[in-house]
N, C-alpha and C positions, 0 to 999 in steps of 0.2 A: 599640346593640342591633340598629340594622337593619342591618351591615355584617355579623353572625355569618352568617344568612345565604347571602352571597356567598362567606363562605371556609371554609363546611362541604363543600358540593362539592367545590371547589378543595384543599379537603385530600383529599379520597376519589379526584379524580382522580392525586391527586400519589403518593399512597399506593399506587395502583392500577401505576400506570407502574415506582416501584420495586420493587415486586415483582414486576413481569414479569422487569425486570433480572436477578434473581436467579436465575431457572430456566432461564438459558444454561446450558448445559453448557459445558466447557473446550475441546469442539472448536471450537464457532459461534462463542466468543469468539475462540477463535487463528484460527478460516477470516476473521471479519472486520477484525483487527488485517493480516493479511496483504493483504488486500486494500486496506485504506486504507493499510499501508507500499509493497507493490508499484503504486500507482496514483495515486502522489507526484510524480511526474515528469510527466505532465500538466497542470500547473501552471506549469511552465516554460518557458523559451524553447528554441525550435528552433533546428539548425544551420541553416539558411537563414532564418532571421529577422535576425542576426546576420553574412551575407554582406555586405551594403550598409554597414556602417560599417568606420570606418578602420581601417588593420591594427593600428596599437597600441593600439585600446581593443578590437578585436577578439581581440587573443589575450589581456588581460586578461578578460575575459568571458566567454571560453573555457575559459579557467586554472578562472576561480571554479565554469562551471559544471561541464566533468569531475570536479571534485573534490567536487562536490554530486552528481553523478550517481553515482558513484561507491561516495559514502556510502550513499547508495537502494538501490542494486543491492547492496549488505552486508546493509542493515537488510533486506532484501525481501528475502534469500537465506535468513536467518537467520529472519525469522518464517514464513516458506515452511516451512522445516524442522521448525519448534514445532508448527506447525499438523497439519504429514504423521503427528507424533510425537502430538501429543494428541490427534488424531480416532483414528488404531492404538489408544490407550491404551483410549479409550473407547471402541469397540466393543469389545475383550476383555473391559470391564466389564459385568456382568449389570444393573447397578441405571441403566441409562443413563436415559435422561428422552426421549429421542429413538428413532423407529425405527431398526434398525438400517439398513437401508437409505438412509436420511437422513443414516446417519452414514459411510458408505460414499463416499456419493456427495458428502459434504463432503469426506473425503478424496482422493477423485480430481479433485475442482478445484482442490485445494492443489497435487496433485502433476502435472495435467497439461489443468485446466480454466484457468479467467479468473485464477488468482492466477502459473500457469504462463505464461499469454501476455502480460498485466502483464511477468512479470520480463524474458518473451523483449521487448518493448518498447521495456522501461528499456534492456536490454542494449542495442540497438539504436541508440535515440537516446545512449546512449555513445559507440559507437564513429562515431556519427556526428561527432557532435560532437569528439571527440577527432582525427579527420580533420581539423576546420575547424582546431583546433591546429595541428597540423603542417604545416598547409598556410599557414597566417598566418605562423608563424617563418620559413619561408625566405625569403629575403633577394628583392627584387625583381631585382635584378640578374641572379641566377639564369635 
């Protein structure tokens, strides 16, 4: 009996939390989906972290990570896009939940704020990376 209590709160806050959840609108969810796919690569290894070791575990490491960056800069493109797509959608809607202003300016960050400099990032540490590639394969003899 004395434990009820402790988890009547604990229900009101819980209850409380998901219902906040639910009054995103479909742009803030795609503005923040985009920003945690564009902002993945972060997480990763750099091409000059990967300098100092051997060339043949270095171009395998290479290999794995292009091809991971790679997939980033797809999934990042592609929720970049949904995002630009469902903030338009929802400012043409009258019953938004958000001002429109708010919803504006979520869509100019998808399309050329923090989710745009993210992707220009990702893009970056790609082609860097992709670099240490091709520069690992050729032959030392060279």
């Amino acid at each position: 009996m004395k434990y009820i209590f402790f988890y009547i709160p604990l229900f009101f806050v819980l209850s409380l939390a998901i219902s906040a959840q639910s009054f995103e609108t479909s742009c803030e969810k795609a503005h923040k989906q985009a920003l945690l796919k564009c902002k993945a690569y972060e997480h990763h290894i750099s091409a000059g972290q990967i300098r100092s070791i051997g060339r043949e575990t270095r171009v395998r490491v290479a290999e794995k990570e292009v091809d991971k960056l790679y997939g980033m800069g797809k999934s990042c493109a592609e929720a970049q896009k949904t995002c630009k797509e469902a903030c338009t959608s929802s400012t043409n809607e009258n019953h938004s939940k958000l001002d429109i202003t708010d919803l504006i300016e979520l869509q100019s960050d998808c399309s050329e704020g923090q989710v745009a400099e993210h992707r220009s990032k990702l893009a970056e540490k790609y082609l860097k990376m992709k670099a240490i590639l091709e520069e690992s394969r050729i032959p030392a003899s060279q």
